[in-house]
C-alpha positions in Angstrom: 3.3 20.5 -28.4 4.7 17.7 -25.9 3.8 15.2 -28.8 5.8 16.5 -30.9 9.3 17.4 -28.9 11.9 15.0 -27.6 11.8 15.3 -24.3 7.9 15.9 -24.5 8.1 12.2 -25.7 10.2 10.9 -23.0 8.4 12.5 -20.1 5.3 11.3 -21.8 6.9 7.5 -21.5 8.0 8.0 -18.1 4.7 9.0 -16.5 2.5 6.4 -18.2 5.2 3.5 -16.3 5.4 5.2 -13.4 1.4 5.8 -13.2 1.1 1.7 -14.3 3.6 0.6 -11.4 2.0 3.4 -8.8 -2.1 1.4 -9.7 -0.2 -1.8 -9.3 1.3 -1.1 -5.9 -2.2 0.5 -4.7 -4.2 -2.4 -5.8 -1.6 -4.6 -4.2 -2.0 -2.4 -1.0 -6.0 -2.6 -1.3 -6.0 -6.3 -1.6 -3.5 -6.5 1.2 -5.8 -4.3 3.3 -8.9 -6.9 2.3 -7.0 -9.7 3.6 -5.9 -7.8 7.0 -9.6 -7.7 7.6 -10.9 -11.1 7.0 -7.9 -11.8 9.2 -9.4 -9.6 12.1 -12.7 -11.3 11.3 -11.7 -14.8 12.0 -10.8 -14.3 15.6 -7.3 -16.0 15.5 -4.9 -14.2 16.7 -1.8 -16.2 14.6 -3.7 -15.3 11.8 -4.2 -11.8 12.4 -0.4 -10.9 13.6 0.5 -12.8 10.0 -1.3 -10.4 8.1 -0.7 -7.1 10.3 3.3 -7.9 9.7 2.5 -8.7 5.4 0.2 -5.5 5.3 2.9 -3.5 7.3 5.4 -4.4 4.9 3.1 -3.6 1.6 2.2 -0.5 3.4 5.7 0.7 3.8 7.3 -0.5 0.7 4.5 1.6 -1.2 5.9 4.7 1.3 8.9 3.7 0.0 8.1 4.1 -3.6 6.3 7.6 -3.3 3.1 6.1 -3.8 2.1 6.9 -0.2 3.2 9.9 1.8 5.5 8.7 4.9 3.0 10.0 7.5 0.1 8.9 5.8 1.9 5.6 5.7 2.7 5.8 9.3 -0.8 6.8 10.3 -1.8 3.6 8.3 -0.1 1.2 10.4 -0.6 2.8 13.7 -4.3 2.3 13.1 -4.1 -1.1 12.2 -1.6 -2.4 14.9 -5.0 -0.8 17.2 -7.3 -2.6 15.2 -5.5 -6.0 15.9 -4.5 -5.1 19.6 -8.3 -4.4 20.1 -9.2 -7.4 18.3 -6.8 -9.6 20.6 -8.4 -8.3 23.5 
């Protein structure tokens, strides 16, 4: 029925972009997340603070976008900034 109805059509449209830009935003994220932990893994402490702050960022700009939930987004960061506090110590 949705195939065949304006609307149908447009909504159809919108949530294929929407679904393409939310996978690219989450694989950004994951990838971001990868990075965060080979930084934890080296031991340097520059390094680490570097990629907390860039995965931070990614982390809230996919908030931002709806693809994450605020809290979940929030709980996200929180447990990283322990991770690399921990890691520092």
């Amino acid at each position: 029925m949705a195939l065949r109805i304006k609307s149908g059509l447009k909504r159809k449209r919108q949530n294929e972009k929407r679904r393409v830009r939310n996978m690219d935003i989450k694989s950004d994220l994951k990838t971001q997340l990868k990075k965060f932990d080979a930084a934890l893994e080296s031991s340097d402490p520059a390094q680490t603070a570097q990629a907390l702050k860039e995965t931070e960022s990614k982390i809230k700009k996919a908030s931002s976008k709806g693809v994450l939930n605020k809290k979940t987004a929030s709980r996200k960061v929180s447990r990283l900034a322990k991770r690399a506090s921990q890691a520092s110590k």
